[in-house]
C-alpha positions as CSV (number, residue, x, y, z in Angstrom):
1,X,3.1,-0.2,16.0
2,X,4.8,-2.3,13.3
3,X,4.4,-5.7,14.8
4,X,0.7,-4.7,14.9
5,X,0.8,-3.6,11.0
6,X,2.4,-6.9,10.4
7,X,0.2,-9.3,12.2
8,X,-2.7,-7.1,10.8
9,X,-1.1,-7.8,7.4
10,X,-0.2,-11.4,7.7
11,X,-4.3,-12.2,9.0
12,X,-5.6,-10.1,6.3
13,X,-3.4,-11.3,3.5
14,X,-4.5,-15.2,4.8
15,X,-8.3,-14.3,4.7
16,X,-7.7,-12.3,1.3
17,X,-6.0,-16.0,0.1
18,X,-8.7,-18.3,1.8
19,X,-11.5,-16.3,0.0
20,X,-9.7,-16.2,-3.2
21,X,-9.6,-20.2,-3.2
22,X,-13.1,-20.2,-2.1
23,X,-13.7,-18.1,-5.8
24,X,-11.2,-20.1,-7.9
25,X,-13.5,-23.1,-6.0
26,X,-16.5,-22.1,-6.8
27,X,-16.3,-20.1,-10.3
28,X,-14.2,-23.5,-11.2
29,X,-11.8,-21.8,-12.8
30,X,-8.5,-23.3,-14.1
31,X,-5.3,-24.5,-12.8
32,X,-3.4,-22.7,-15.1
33,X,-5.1,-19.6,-14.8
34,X,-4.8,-19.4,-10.6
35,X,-1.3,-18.7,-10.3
36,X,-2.0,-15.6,-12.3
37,X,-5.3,-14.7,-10.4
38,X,-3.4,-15.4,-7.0
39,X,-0.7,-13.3,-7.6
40,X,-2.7,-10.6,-9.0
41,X,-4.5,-10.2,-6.2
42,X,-1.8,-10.4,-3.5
43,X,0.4,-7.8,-5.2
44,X,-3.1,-5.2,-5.4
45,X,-3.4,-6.1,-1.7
46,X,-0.1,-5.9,-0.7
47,X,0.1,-2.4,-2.1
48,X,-3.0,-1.4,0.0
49,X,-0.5,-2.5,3.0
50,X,1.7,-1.0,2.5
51,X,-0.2,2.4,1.6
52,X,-2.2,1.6,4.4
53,X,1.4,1.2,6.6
54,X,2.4,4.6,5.1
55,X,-0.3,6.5,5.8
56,X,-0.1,5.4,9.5
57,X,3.8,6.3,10.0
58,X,3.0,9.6,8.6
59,X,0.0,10.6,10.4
60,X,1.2,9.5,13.8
C-alpha cells in the first residue's frame, strides 16, 4: 500500500510541477518570484499527501 501512495505521490507531485511551469510560462511571471510560487505550491500539495496518506492508513 505505501509503494502505491508513493508512486501516486511522486506522478502527481510531477504533473502538479509541469502545470505550475506551464502558469509561471504563460502568466510570464518572474524569475525571482518562481522559487517562492514553486515552493508554495509543493509544500500545500505535499500536505494533501500526506493527509491523503493518513487518512488511508487509518481507515484501512
Amino acid at each position: 500500500m505505501i509503494a502505491i501512495v508513493v508512486l501516486f505521490s511522486v506522478f502527481y507531485l510531477f504533473q502538479i510541477n509541469r502545470m505550475t511551469y506551464a502558469l509561471c510560462a504563460q502568466k510570464e511571471i518572474p524569475e525571482e518570484k518562481q522559487p517562492k510560487i514553486y515552493r508554495t505550491i509543493n509544500v500545500l500539495i505535499t500536505i494533501l499527501l500526506i493527509s491523503f496518506y493518513l487518512e488511508i492508513l487509518f481507515t484501512v
